[in-house]
Short mmCIF file of the C-alpha atoms (twelve columns), coordinates in Angstrom:
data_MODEL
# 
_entry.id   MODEL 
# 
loop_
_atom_site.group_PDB 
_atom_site.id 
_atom_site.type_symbol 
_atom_site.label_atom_id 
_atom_site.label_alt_id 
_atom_site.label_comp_id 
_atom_site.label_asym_id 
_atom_site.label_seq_id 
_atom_site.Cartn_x 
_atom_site.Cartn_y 
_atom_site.Cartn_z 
_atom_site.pdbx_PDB_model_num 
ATOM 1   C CA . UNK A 1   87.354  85.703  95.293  1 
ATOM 2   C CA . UNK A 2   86.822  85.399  99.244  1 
ATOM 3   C CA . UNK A 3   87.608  87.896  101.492 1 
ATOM 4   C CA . UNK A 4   89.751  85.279  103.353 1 
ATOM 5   C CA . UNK A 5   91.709  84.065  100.269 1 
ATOM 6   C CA . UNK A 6   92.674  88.017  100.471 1 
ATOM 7   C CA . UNK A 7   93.857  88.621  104.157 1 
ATOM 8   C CA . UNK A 8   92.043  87.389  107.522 1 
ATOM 9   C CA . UNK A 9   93.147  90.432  109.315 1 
ATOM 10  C CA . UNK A 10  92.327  93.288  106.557 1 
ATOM 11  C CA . UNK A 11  88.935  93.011  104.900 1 
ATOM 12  C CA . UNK A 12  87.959  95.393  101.791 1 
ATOM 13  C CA . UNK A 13  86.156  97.309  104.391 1 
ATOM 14  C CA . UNK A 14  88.912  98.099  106.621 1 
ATOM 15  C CA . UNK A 15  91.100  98.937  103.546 1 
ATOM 16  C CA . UNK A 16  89.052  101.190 101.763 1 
ATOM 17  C CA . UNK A 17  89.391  103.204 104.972 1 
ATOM 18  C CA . UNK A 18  92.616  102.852 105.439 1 
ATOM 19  C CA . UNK A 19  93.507  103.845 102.218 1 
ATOM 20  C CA . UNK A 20  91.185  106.542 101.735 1 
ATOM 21  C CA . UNK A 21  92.607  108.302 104.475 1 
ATOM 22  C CA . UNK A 22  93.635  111.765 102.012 1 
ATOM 23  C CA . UNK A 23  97.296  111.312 103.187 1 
ATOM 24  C CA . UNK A 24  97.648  108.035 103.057 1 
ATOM 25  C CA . UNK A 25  95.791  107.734 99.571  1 
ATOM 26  C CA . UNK A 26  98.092  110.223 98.003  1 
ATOM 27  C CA . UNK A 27  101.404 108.296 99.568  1 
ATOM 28  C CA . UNK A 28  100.114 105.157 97.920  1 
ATOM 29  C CA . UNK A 29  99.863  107.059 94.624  1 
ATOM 30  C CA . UNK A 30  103.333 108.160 94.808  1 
ATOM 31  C CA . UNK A 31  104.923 105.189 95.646  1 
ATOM 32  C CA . UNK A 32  103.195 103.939 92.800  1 
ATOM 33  C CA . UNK A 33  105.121 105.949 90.313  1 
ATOM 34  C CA . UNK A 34  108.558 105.288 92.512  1 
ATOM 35  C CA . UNK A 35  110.263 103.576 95.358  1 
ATOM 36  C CA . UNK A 36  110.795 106.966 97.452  1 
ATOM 37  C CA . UNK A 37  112.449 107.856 100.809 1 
ATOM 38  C CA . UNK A 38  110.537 109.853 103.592 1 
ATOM 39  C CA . UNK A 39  112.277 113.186 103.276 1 
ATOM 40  C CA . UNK A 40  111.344 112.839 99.350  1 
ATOM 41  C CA . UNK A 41  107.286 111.919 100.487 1 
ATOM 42  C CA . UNK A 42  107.616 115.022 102.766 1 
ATOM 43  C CA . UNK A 43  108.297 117.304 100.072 1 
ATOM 44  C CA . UNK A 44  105.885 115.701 97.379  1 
ATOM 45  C CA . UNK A 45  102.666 115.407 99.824  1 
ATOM 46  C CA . UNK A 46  103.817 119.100 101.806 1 
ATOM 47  C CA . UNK A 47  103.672 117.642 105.099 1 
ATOM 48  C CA . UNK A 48  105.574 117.287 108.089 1 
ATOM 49  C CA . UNK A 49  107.912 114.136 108.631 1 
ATOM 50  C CA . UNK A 50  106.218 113.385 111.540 1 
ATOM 51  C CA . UNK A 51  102.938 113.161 110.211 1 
ATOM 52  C CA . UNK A 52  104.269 111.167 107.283 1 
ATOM 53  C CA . UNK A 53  105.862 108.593 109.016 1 
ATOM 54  C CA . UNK A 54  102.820 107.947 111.132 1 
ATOM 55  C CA . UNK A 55  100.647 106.786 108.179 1 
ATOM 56  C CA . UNK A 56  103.533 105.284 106.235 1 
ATOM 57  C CA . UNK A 57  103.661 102.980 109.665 1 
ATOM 58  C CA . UNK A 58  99.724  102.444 109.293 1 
ATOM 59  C CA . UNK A 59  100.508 101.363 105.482 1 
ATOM 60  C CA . UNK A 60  103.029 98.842  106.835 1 
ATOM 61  C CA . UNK A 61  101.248 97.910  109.374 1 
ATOM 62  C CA . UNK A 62  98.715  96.569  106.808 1 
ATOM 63  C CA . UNK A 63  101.482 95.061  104.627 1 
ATOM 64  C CA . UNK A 64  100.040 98.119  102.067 1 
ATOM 65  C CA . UNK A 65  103.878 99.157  102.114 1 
ATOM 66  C CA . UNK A 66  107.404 98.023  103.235 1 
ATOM 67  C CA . UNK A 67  110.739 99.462  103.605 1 
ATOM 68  C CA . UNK A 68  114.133 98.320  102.930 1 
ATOM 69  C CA . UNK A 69  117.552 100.114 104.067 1 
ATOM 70  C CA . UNK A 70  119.432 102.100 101.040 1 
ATOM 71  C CA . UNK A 71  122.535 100.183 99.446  1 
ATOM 72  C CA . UNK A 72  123.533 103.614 99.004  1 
ATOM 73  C CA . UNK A 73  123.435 105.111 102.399 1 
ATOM 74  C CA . UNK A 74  122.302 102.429 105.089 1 
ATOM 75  C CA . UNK A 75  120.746 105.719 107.587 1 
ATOM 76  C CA . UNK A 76  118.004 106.176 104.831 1 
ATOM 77  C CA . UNK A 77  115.263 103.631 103.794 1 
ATOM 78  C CA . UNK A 78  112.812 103.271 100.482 1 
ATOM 79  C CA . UNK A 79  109.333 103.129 100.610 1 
ATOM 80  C CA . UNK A 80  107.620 100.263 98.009  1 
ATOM 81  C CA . UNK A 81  104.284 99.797  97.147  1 
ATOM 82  C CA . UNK A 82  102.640 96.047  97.086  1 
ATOM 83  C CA . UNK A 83  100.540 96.692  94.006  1 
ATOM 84  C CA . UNK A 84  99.503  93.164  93.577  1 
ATOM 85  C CA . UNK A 85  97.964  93.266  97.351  1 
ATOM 86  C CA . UNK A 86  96.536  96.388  96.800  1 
ATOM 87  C CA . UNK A 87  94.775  94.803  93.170  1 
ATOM 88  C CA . UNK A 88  93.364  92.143  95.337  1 
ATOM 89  C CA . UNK A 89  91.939  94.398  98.020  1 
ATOM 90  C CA . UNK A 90  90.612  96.617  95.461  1 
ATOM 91  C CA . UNK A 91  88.647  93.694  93.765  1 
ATOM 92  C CA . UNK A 92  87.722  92.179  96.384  1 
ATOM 93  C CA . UNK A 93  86.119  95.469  97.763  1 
ATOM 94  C CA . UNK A 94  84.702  95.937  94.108  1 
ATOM 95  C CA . UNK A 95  82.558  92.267  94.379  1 
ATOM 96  C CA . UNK A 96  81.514  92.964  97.154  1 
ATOM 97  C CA . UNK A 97  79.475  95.758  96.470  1 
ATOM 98  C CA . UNK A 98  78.412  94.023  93.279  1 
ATOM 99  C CA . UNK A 99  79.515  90.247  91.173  1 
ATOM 100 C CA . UNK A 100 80.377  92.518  88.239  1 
ATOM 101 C CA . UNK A 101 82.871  94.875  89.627  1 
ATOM 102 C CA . UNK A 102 85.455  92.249  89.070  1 
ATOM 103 C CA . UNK A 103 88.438  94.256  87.775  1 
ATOM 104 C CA . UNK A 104 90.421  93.252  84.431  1 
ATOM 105 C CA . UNK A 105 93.324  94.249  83.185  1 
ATOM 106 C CA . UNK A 106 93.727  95.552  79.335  1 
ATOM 107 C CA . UNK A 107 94.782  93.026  77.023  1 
ATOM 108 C CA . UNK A 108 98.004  92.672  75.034  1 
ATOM 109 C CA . UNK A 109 97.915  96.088  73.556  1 
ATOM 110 C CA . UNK A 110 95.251  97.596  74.996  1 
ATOM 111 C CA . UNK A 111 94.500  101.267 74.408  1 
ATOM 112 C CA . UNK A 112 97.782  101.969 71.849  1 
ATOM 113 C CA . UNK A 113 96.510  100.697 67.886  1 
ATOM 114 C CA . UNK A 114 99.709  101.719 65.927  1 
ATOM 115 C CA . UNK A 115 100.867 104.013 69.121  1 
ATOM 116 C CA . UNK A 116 105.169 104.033 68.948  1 
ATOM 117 C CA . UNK A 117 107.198 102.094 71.534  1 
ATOM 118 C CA . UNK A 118 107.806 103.861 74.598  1 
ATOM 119 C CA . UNK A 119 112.043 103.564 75.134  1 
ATOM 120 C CA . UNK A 120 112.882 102.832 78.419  1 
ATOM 121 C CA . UNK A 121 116.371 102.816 79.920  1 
ATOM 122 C CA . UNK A 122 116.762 100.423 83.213  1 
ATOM 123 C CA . UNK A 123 120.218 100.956 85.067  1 
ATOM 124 C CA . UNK A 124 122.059 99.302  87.912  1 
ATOM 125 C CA . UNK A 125 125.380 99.240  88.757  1 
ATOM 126 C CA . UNK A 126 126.889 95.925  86.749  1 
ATOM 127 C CA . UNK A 127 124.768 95.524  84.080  1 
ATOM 128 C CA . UNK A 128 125.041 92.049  84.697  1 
ATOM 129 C CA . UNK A 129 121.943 91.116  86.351  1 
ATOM 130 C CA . UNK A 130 118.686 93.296  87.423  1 
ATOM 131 C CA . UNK A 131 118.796 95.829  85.023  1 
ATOM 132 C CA . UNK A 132 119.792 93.310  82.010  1 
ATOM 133 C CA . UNK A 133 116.780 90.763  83.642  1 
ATOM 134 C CA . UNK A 134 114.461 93.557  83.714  1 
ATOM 135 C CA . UNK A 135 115.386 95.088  80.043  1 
ATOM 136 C CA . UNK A 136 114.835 91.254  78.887  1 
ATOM 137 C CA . UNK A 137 111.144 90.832  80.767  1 
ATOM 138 C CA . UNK A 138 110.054 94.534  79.662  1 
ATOM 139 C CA . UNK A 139 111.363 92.879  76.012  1 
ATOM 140 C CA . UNK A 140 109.329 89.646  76.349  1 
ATOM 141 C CA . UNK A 141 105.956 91.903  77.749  1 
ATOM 142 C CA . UNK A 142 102.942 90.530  75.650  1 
ATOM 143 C CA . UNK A 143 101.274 94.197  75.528  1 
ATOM 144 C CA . UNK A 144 104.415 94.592  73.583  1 
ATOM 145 C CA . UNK A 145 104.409 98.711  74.251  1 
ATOM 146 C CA . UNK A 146 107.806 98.868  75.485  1 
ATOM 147 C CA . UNK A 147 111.469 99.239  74.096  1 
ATOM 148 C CA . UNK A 148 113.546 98.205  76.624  1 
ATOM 149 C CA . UNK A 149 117.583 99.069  76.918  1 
ATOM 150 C CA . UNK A 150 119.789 98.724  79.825  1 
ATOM 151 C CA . UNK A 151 123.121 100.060 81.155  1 
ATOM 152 C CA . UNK A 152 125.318 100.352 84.341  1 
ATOM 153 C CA . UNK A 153 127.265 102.879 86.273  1 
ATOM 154 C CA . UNK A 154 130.505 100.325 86.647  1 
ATOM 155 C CA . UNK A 155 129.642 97.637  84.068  1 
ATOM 156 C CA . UNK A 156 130.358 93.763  84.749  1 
ATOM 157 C CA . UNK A 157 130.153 90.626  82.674  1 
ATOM 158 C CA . UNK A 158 126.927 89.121  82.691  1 
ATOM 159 C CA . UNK A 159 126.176 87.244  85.846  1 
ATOM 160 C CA . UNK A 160 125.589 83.000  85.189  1 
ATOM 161 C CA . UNK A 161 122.660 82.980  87.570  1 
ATOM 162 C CA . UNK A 162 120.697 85.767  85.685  1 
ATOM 163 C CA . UNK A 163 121.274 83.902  82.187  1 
ATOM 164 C CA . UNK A 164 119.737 80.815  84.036  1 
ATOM 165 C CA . UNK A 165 116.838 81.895  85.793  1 
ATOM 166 C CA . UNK A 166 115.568 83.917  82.382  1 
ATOM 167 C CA . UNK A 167 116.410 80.494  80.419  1 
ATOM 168 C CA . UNK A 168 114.969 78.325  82.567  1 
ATOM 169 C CA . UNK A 169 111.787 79.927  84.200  1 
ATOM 170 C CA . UNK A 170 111.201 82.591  81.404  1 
ATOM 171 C CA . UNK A 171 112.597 80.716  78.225  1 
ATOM 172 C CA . UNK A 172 114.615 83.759  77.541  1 
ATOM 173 C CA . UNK A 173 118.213 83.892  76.713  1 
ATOM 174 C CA . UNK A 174 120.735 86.259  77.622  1 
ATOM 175 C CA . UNK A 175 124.121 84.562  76.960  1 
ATOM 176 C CA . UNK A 176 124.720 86.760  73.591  1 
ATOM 177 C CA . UNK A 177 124.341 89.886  75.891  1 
ATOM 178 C CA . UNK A 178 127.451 92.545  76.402  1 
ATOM 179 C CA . UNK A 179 126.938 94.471  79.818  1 
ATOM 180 C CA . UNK A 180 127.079 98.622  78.785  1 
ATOM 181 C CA . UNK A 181 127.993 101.711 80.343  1 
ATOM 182 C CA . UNK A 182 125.422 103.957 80.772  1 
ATOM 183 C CA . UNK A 183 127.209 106.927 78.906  1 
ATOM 184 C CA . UNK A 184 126.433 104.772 75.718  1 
ATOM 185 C CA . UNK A 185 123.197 106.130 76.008  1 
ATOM 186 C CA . UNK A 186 124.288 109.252 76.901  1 
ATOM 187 C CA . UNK A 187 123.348 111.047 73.568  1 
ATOM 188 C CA . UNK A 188 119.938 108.707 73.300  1 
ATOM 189 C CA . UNK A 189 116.323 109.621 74.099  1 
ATOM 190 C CA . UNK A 190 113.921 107.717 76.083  1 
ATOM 191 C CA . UNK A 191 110.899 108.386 77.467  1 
ATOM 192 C CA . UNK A 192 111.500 106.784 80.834  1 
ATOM 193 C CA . UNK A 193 114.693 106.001 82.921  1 
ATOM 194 C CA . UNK A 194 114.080 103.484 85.535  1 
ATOM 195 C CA . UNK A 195 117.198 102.858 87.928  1 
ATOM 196 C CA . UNK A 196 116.503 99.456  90.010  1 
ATOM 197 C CA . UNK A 197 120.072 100.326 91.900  1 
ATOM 198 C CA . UNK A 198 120.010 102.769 94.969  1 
ATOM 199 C CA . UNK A 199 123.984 103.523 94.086  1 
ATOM 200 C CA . UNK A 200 123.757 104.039 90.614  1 
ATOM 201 C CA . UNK A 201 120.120 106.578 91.562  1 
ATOM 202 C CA . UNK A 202 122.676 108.863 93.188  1 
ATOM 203 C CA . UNK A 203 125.022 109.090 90.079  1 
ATOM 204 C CA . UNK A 204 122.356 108.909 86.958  1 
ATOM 205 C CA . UNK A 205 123.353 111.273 84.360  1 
ATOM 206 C CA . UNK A 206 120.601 113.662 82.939  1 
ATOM 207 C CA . UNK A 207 119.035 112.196 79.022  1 
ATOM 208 C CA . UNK A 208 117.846 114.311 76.657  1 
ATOM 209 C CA . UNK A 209 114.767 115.132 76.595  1 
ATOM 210 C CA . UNK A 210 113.974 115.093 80.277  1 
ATOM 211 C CA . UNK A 211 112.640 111.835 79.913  1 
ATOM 212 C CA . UNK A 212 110.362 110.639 83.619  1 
ATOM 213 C CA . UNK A 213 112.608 108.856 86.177  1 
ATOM 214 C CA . UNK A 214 111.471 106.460 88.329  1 
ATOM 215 C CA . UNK A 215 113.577 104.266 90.896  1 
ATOM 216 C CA . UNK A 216 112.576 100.488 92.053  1 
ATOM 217 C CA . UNK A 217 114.974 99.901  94.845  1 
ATOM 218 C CA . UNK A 218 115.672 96.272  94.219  1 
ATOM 219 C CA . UNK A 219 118.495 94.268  96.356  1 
ATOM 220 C CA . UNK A 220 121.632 93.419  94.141  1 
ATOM 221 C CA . UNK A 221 120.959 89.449  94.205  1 
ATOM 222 C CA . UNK A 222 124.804 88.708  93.394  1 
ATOM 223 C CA . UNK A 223 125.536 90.326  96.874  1 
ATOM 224 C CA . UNK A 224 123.353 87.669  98.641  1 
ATOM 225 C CA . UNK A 225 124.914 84.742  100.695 1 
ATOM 226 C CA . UNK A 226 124.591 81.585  101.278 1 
ATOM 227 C CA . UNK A 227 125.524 78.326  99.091  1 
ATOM 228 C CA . UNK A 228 124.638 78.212  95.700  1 
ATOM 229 C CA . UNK A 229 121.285 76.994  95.778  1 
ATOM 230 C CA . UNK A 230 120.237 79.775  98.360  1 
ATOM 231 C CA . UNK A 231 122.188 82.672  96.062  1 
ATOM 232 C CA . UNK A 232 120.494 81.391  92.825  1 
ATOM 233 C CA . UNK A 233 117.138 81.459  94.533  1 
ATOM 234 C CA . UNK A 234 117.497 84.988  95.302  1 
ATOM 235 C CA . UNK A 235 118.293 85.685  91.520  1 
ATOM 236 C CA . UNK A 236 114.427 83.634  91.074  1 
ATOM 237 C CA . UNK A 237 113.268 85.748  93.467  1 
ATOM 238 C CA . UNK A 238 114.530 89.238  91.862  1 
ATOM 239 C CA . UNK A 239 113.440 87.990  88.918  1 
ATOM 240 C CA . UNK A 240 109.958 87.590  89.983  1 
ATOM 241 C CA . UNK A 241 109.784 90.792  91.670  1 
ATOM 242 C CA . UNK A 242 111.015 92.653  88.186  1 
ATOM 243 C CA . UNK A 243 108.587 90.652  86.715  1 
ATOM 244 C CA . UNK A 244 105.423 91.956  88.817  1 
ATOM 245 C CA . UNK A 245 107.010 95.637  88.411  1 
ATOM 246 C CA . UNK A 246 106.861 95.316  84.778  1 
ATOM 247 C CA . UNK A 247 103.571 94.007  84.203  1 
ATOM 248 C CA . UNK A 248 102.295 96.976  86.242  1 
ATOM 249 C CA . UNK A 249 104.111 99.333  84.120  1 
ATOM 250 C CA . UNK A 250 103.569 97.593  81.130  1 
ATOM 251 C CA . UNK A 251 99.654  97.820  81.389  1 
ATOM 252 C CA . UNK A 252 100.054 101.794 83.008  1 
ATOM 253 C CA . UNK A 253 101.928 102.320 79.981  1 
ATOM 254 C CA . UNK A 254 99.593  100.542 77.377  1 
ATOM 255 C CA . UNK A 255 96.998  103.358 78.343  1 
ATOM 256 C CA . UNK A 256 98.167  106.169 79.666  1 
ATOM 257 C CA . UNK A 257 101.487 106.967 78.425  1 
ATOM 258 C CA . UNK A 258 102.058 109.244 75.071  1 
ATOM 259 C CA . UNK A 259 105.618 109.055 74.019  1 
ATOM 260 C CA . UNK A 260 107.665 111.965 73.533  1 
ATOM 261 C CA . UNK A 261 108.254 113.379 69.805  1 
# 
């Protein structure tokens, strides 16, 4: 892999110290674990919003990061990490120190033998498209670590477009899906909750078990405009995003993560 077949402006050089930077390193870790908003980065790295913002605009700047307004509450904004971009960098940095620092992710499996299914809960507002596309991907995972469920805040029937794109670019089908309200799960313990709404972040119920909550502040693709062909390209596109999410956490999961008894 070429530097240029990476980025012409950002080399491995230039990123490894950019993100080595102590604050900026440790904002890159948390947006790992969730989409966040500034004031929320200001209290988990304990520094000044200020100070934040300046190196979350040097991790934009470098396409490291982007932000997107809230659906919730259009004065705030949510942080995302570009993992795949930052897997690149980092590989490309590793080869070219040496040929065999290529890095590889685990295989189907990896680093769980006979290791329970972690539950995880996705919620959006419908039910009727992200959070039943993303319960159907984390489903379909080949490290096959994950027991997916979904649920939403004000429940919908399931929307065409998202029984489409999984059928025709995924070969997955949704059409004997009911959308569900989250308090069916109400009782239920999971190890991970993973809203992918901003709205339905702001009203998610407590689970039992304090199981980890993450947020992945994805658009709601039904709300898009444009004539049919544009809206059900945004559904591909949502779908592909969920997609690259859930790898990630599929393989994170595969070897780090110890259910909960």
């Amino acid at each position: 892999m070429s530097v240029s077949t990476i980025d012409e402006g950002l080399t491995p050089q230039v990123f490894m110290r950019l993100a080595g930077h102590p604050l900026r390193w440790n904002l890159l870790r948390e947006l790992g674990r969730s989409d966040r908003m500034v004031h929320e980065l200001t209290d988990l790295v304990g520094q000044p919003q200020n100070l934040v913002s300046y190196h979350l605009g040097k991790l934009r700047d470098a396409r490291l990061v982007s932000a997107q307004r809230s659906s919730a509450d259009r004065r705030d904004s949510y942080y995302t990490v570009d993992l795949t971009r930052i897997g690149h960098l980092l590989t490309a940095a590793g080869i070219g120190v040496h040929a065999g620092l290529r890095l590889t992710p685990p295989g189907p499996g990896a680093g769980r033998p006979g290791a329970a299914k972690v539950r995880v809960l996705f919620l959006c507002t419908g039910n009727s498209a992200r959070s039943q596309m993303a319960e159907a991907l984390a489903g379909a995972d080949s490290n096959e670590v994950i027991e997916a469920h979904s649920a939403g805040s004000h429940p919908k029937p399931l929307h065409p477009n998202a029984v489409r794109v999984m059928k025709e670019v995924y070969g997955l089908d949704l059409a004997g899906q009911r959308s569900e309200h989250l308090s069916m799960f109400a009782e239920e313990r999971f190890d991970q909750v993973i809203s992918l709404c901003d709205r339905v972040r702001e009203v998610c119920p407590e689970f039992p078990g304090q199981p980890e909550t993450m947020h992945w502040s994805i658009p709601d693709p039904a709300a898009a405009s444009g004539d049919k062909d544009a809206i059900y390209r945004t559904f591909q596109q949502t779908a592909h995003d969920l997609e690259t999410r859930i790898k990630f956490l599929s393989v994170s999961l595969a070897t780090t993560f110890n259910p909960k008894e």
